[in-house]
N, C-alpha and C positions, 0 to 999 in steps of 0.2 A: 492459486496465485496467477496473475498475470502480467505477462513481461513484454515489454518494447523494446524494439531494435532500433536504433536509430543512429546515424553518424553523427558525430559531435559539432558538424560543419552543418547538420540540416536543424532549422525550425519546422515546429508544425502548423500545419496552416489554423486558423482558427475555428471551421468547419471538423477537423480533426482531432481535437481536443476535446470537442463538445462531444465527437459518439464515445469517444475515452471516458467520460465520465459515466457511459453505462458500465460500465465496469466496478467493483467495488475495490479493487486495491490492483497501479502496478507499477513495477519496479521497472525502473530504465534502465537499460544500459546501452549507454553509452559504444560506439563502435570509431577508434580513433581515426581523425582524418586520411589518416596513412593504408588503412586498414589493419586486419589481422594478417600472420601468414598461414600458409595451409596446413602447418603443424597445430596455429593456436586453433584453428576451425576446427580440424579433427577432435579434439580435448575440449570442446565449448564446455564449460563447466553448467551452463543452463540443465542441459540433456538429462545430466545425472540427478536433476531433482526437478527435473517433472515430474507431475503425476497425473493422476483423473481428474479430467477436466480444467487442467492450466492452461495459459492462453499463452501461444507467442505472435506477438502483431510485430508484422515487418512496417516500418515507417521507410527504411532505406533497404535498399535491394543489394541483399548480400545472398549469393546465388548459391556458392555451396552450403553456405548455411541453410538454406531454403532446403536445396535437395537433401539435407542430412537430416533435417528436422520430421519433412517429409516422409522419408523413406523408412524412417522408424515407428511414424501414426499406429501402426493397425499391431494388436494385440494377440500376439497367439495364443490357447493355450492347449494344454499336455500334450494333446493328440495333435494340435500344429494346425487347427479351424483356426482360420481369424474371429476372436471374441466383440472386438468392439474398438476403440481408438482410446490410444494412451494417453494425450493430449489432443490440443487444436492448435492449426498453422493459421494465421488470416495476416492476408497484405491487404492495405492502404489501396486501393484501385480508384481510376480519376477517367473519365472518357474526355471530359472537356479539356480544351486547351484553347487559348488567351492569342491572338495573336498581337505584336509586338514590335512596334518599327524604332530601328539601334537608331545611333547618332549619324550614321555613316549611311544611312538609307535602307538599310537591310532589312526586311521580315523575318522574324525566326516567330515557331510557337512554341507557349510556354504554358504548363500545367495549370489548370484555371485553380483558385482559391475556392470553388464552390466546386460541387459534385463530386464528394469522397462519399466512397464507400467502404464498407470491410467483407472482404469475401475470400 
């Protein structure tokens, strides 16, 4: 199975959709505007049923999610060798960025719609 993170406030671009379909099946969820607190992140209920070779793609960056996901990848076994990875972590990574002049005269840059990758 393969699952998306994503906050309920973000769309995806439409470059981003399209490597999602190399994918054969995956479940969103959802992450509420508000966020989670650090209790509901400890208990992520994903964790408990990963398995070999599930995917968790980060679309929104939720950091201790990341490091907890993370830090649980690599598989020991009896004797305590790392065997191999229990699942995959992959974020949304973007180099380009757009730039963008406000009403008020301002530049700001802003994440380009083209060059996604998953890494």
């Amino acid at each position: 199975m393969n699952y998306l993170i994503i906050n309920e406030q973000h769309n995806l671009f439409l470059q981003q959709e399209q490597i999602l379909k190399n994918f054969d099946e995956v479940e969103i969820i959802k992450v509420p505007a508000a966020g989670w607190t650090l209790e509901k992140l400890k208990n992520f209920e994903v964790d408990n049923k990963l398995q070999s070779r599930d995917t968790v793609i980060f679309a929104s960056p939720i950091p201790f999610l990341i490091k907890e996901l993370t830090s649980q990848l690599v598989c020991p076994d009896m004797s305590g060798d790392n065997v191999g990875l229990k699942y995959n972590v992959l974020v949304f990574h973007n180099d380009k960025r757009d730039k963008l002049e406000l009403p008020n005269g301002k530049i700001i840059n802003r994440v380009s719609a083209e060059g996604w990758m998953l890494v």
